[in-house]
C-alpha positions as CSV (number, residue, x, y, z in Angstrom):
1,X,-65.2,-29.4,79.5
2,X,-65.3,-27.4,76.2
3,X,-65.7,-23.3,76.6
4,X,-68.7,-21.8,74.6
5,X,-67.8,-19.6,72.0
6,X,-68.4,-15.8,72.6
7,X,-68.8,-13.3,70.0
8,X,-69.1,-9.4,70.2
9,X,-68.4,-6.5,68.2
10,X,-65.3,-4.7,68.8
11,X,-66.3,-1.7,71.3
12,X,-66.1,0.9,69.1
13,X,-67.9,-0.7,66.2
14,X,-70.9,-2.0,68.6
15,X,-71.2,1.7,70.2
16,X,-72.0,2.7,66.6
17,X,-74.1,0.2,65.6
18,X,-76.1,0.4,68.6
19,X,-76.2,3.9,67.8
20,X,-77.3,3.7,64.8
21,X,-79.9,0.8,65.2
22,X,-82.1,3.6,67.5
23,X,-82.8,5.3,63.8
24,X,-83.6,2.1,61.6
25,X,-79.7,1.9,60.1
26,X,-79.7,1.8,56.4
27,X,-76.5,0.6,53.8
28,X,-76.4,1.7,50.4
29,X,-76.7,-1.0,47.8
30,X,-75.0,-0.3,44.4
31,X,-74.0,-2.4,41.1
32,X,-70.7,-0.9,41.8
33,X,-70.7,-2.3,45.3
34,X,-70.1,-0.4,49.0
35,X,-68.9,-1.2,51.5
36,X,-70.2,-1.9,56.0
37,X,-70.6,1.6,58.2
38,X,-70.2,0.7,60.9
39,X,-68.2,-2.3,60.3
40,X,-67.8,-5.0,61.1
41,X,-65.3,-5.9,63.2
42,X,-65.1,-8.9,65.6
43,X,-63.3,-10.3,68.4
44,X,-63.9,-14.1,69.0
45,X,-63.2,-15.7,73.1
46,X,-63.4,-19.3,73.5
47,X,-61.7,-21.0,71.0
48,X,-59.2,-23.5,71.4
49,X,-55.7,-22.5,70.9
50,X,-54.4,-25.4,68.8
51,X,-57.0,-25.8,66.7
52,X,-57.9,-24.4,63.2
53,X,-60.1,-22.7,62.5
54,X,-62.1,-20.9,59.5
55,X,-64.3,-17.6,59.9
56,X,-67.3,-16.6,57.0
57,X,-69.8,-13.9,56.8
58,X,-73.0,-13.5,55.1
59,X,-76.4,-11.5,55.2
60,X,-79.6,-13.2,56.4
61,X,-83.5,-12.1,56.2
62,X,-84.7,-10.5,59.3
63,X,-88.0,-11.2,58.0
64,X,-90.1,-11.8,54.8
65,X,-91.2,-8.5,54.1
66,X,-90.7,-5.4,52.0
67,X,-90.1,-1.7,53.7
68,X,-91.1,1.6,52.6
69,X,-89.9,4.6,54.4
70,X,-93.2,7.0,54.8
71,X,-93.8,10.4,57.5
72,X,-90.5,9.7,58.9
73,X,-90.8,5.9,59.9
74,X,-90.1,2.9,57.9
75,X,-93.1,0.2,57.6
76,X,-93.9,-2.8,56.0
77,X,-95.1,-2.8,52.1
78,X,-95.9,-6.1,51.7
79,X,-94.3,-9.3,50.9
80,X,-90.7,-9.3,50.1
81,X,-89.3,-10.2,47.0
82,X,-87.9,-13.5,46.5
83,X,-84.6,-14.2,47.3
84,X,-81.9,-16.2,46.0
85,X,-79.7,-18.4,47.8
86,X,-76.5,-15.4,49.8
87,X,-73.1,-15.5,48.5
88,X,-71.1,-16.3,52.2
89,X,-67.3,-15.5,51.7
90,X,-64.6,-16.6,54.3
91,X,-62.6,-14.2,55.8
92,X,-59.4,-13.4,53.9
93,X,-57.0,-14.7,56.1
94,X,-58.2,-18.0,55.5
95,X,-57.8,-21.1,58.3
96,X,-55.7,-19.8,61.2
97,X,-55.3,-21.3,65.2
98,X,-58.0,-20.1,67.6
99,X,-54.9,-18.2,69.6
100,X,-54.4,-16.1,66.6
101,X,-58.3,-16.0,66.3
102,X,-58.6,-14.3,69.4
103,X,-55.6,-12.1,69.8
104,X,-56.6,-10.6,66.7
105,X,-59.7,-8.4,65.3
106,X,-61.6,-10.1,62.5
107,X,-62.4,-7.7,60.3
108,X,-64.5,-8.3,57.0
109,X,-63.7,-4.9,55.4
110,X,-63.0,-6.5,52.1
111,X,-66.9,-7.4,52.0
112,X,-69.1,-5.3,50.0
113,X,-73.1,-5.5,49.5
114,X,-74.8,-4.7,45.6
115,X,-77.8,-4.8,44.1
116,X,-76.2,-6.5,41.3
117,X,-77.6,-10.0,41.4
118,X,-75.1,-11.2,38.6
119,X,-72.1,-9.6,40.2
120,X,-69.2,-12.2,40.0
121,X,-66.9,-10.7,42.6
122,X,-66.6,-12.9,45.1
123,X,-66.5,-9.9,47.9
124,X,-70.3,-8.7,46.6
125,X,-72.9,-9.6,48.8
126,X,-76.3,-8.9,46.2
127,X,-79.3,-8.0,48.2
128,X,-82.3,-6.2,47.3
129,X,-83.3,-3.1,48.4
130,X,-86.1,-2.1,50.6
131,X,-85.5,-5.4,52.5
132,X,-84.2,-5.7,56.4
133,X,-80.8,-8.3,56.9
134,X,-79.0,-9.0,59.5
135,X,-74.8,-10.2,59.3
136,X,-74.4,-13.8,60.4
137,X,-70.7,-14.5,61.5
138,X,-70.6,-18.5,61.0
139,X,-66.9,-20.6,62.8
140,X,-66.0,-24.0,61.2
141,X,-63.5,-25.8,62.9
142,X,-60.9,-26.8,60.0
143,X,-58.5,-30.5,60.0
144,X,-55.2,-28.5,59.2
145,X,-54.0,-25.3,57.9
146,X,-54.7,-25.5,54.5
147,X,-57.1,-23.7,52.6
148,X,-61.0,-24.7,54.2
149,X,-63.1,-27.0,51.7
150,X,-67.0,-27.0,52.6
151,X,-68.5,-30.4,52.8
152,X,-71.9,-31.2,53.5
153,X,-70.6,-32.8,56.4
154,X,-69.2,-29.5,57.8
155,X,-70.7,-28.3,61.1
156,X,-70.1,-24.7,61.9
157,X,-69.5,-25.0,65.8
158,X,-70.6,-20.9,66.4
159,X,-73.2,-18.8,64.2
160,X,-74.0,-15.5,65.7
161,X,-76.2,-12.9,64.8
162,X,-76.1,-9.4,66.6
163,X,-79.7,-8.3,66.5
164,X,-78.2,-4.6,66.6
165,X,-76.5,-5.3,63.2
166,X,-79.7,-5.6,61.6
167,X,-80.0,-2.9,58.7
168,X,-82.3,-2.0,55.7
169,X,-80.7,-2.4,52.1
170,X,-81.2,1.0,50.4
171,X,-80.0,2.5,46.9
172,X,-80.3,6.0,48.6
173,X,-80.8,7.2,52.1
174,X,-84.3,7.9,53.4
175,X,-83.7,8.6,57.0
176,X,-82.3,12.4,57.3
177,X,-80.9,11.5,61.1
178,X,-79.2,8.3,59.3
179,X,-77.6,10.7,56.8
180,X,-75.9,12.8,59.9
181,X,-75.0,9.8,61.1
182,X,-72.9,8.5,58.8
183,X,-71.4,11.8,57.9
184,X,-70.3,12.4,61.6
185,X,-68.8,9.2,61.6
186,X,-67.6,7.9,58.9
187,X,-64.8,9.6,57.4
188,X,-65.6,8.7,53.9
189,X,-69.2,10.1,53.3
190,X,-67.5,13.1,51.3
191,X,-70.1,13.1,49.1
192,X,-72.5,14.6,51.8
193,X,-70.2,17.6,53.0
194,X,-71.3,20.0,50.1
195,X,-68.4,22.6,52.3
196,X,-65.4,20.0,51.5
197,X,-66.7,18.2,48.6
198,X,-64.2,20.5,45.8
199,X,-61.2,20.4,48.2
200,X,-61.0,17.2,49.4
201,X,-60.1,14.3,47.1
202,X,-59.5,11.2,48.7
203,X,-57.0,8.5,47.0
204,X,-58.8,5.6,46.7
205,X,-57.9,2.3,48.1
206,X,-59.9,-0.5,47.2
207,X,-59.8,-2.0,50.9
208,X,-61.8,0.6,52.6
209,X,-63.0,2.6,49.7
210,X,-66.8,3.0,50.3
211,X,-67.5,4.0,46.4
212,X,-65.1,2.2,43.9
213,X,-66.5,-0.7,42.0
214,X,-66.3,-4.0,41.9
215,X,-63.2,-4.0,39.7
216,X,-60.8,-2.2,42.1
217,X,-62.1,-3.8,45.2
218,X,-58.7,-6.2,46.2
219,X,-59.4,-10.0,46.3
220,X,-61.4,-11.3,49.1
221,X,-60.3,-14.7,48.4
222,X,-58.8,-16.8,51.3
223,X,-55.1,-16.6,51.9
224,X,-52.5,-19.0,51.3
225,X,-49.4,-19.2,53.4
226,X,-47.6,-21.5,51.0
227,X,-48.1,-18.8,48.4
228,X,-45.2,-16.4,47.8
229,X,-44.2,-13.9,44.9
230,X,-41.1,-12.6,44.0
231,X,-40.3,-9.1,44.7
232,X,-40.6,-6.5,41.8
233,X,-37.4,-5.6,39.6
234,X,-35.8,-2.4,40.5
235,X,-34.2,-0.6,38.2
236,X,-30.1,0.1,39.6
237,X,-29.6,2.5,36.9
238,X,-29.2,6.0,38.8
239,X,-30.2,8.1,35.7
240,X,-33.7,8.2,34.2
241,X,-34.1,6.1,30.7
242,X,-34.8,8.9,27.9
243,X,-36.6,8.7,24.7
244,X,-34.4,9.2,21.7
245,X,-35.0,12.9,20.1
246,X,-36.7,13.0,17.1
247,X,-35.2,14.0,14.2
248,X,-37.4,17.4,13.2
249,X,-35.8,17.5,9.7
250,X,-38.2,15.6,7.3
251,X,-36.0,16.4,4.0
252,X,-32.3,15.9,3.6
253,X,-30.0,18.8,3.0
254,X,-29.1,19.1,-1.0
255,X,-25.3,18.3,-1.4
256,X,-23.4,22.0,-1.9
257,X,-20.3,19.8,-2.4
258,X,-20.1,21.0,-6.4
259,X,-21.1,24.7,-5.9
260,X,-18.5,27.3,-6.4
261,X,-18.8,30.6,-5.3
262,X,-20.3,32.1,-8.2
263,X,-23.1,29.4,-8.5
264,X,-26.2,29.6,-7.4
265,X,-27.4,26.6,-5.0
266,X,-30.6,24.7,-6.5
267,X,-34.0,24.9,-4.8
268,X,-35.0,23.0,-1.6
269,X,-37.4,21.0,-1.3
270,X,-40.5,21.9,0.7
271,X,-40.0,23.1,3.4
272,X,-36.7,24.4,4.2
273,X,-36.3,26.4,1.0
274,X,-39.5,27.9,1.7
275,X,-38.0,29.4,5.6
276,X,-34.6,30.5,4.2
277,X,-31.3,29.8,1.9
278,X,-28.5,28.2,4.1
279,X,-26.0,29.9,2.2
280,X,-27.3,33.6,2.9
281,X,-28.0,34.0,6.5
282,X,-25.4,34.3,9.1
283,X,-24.9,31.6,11.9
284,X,-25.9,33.4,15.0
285,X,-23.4,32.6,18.2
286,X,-24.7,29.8,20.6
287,X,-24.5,32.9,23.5
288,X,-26.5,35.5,21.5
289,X,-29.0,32.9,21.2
290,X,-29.3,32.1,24.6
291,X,-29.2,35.8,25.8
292,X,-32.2,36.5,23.0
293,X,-34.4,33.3,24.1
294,X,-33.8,34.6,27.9
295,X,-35.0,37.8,27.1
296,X,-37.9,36.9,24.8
297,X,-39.4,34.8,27.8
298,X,-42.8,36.6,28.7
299,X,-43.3,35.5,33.1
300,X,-46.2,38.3,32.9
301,X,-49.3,36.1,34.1
């Protein structure tokens, strides 16, 4: 007898997007791109062991209609713009067994939503703002372990949708409560604590960064375990490479190899005649110098 697929959040994640979903949850859409708070984050029961299988993600109309937040409550504003047909990326881990399915959390943090309709990352999810979506987690079963090919003949055998991952696409937060939210819990909505913003900068990585752009975001693209890379040179030299100096003279000496003592030496060229005559000053001692240039060092801030 085959065992039904079950699908859930992982408990964390659906404590906060229940959470959440009590205040009308709204995601920030921008041509840059941003990423899911909460996330989402998936464990998958049911699956068969031996079998292949391929995971993919995309964002489906709760309804046909457009929102407006107003006195505190979001309401309906009419009919909702028309859509074009989602962008639905696979998990990055491309076709793996159902064991490692479920022993594993499935984790779409590479995805990231934008109001960029042209945006050709394949990571960006465009939507529009103002309109309600929901995530739809789709399972195909896959004939081997190589990379998954749709066909129209593909048949997902599980497509869920968590009604309390339902959200409203927004280029800036209208919900005050949703705005504590997200600053409580989510570690990277810096841009809200006005008492940390100066001191804390973040490095940015690309995975979970929930601000960097398209360009930086790493490749959502399926993996392939055929694919390998060599490892980087490394240098074995155990002293650093350093430039040659450069030479500060721009004008040869003049030759003093005819000049006798009662001569007098011919004018230099621009500009070391103009800073002094070789033959006249003294050649200081390399200690004096270094006991002047420590002495003329001002360490008064």
């Amino acid at each position: 007898m085959k065992s039904e697929v079950i699908v859930s959040l992982t408990p964390i994640q659906d404590d906060l997007w229940k959470m959440f979903h009590k205040e009308v949850n709204e995601m920030i859409v921008t041509k840059a791109g941003r990423n899911f708070f909460p996330k989402l984050e998936y464990n998958v029961k049911g699956l068969d062991s031996n079998k292949f299988y391929a995971m993919r993600i995309h964002m489906e109309l709760a309804d046909n209609n457009r929102y407006k937040f107003s006195n505190r409550v979001w309401m309906h504003s009419g009919k909702g713009d028309e859509q074009m047909e989602g962008r639905k990326p696979f998990h990055a881990d491309g076709v793996r067994t159902g064991q490692e399915w479920m022993n594993t959390t499935i984790s779409f943090d590479r995805v990231k939503i934008t109001n960029d309709m042209k945006a050709s990352n394949p990571c960006m999810i465009p939507l529009h703002s103002m309109h309600k979506y929901v995530p739809v987690l789709t399972i195909f079963e896959a004939p081997s372990d190589h990379p998954f090919a749709m066909h129209s003949t593909s048949e997902p055998i599980a497509s869920v949708r968590i009604p309390h991952t339902e959200f409203v696409a927004v280029t800036a937060y209208q919900n005050q409560r949703i705005i504590d939210l997200k600053i409580q819990f989510n570690s990277y909505a810096k841009g809200f604590r006005k008492e940390k913003q100066e001191s804390r900068k973040r490095k940015a990585d690309p995975m979970f960064d929930y601000s960097t752009d398209e360009s930086s975001s790493k490749s959502c693209s399926p993996y392939n375990r055929s694919s390998s890379s060599s490892p980087p040179e490394i240098s074995t030299s155990p002293f650093p490479t350093i430039a040659s100096p450069i030479n500060p003279y721009f004008f040869p000496f003049p030759n003093f190899s005819g000049l006798t003592p009662t001569s007098v030496p011919p004018q230099m060229p621009f500009p070391l005649s103009f800073f002094f005559n070789p033959l006249t000053l003294p050649i200081p001692s390399v200690v004096k110098e270094e006991k002047d240039s420590e002495e003329d060092v001002d360490v008064t801030d």
